[in-house]
C-alpha positions as CSV (number, residue, x, y, z in Angstrom):
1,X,15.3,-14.6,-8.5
2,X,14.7,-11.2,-6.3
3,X,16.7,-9.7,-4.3
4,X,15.8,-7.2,-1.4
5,X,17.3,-4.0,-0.6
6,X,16.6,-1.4,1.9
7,X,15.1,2.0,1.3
8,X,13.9,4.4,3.7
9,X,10.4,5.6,3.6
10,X,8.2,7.5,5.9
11,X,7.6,5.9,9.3
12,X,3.5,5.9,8.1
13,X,4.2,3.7,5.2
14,X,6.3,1.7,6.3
15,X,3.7,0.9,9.0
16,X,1.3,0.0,6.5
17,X,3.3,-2.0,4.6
18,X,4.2,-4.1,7.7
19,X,0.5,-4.3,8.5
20,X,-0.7,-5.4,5.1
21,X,-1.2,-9.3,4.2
22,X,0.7,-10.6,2.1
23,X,-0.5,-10.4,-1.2
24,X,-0.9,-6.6,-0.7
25,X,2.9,-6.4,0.2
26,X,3.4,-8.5,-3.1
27,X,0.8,-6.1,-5.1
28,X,3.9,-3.5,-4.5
29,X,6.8,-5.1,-4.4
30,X,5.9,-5.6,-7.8
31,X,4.8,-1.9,-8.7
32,X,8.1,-0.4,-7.0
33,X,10.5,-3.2,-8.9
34,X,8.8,-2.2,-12.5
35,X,9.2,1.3,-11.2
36,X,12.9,1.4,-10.4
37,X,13.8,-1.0,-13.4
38,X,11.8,1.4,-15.5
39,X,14.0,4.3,-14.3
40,X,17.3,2.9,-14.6
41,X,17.0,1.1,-17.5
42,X,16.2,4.9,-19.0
43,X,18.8,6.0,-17.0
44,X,21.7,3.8,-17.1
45,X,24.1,6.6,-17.3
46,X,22.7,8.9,-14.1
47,X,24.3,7.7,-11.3
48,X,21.6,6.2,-8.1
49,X,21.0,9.6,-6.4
50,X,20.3,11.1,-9.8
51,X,17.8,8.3,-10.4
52,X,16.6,8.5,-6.8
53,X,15.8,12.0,-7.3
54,X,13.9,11.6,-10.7
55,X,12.1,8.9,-9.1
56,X,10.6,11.4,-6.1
57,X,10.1,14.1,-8.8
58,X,8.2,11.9,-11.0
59,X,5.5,10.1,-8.2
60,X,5.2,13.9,-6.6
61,X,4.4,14.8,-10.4
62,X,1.7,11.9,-10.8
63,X,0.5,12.5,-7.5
64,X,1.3,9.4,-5.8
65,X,1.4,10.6,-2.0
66,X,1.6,8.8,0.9
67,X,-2.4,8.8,1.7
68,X,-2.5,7.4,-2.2
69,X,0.2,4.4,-1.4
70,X,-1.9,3.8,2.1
71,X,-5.5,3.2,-0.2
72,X,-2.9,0.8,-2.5
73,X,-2.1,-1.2,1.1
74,X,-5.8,-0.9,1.9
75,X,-7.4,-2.0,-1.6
């Protein structure tokens, strides 16, 4: 069973999040839930901002950017 939590994002991709079908919205929900569970599971002992932090440092350091996650919503 999910759950869903809130997290702010920029105002672009949140727009194209709400303007994707379905199954794209699906596509990642997925990739961001084996994202975070990745990360805390590696770093049960840093507390959420710590994580939260590491998580931004790492998709700036593999390049994910917002134009990337918008041809993810369009694909």
């Amino acid at each position: 069973m999910m759950e869903t939590i809130t997290i702010p994002v920029d105002p672009a991709i949140a727009k194209a999040y709400r303007e994707a079908d379905p199954e794209k919205q699906q596509k990642i929900a997925t990739i961001v839930n084996d994202w975070l569970k990745s990360i805390i599971q590696e770093k049960e002992e840093k507390s959420l901002e710590e994580i939260i932090e590491e998580m931004q440092y790492q998709a700036k350091a593999n390049g994910l950017t917002q134009e990337i996650l918008e041809q993810i919503l369009a694909e």
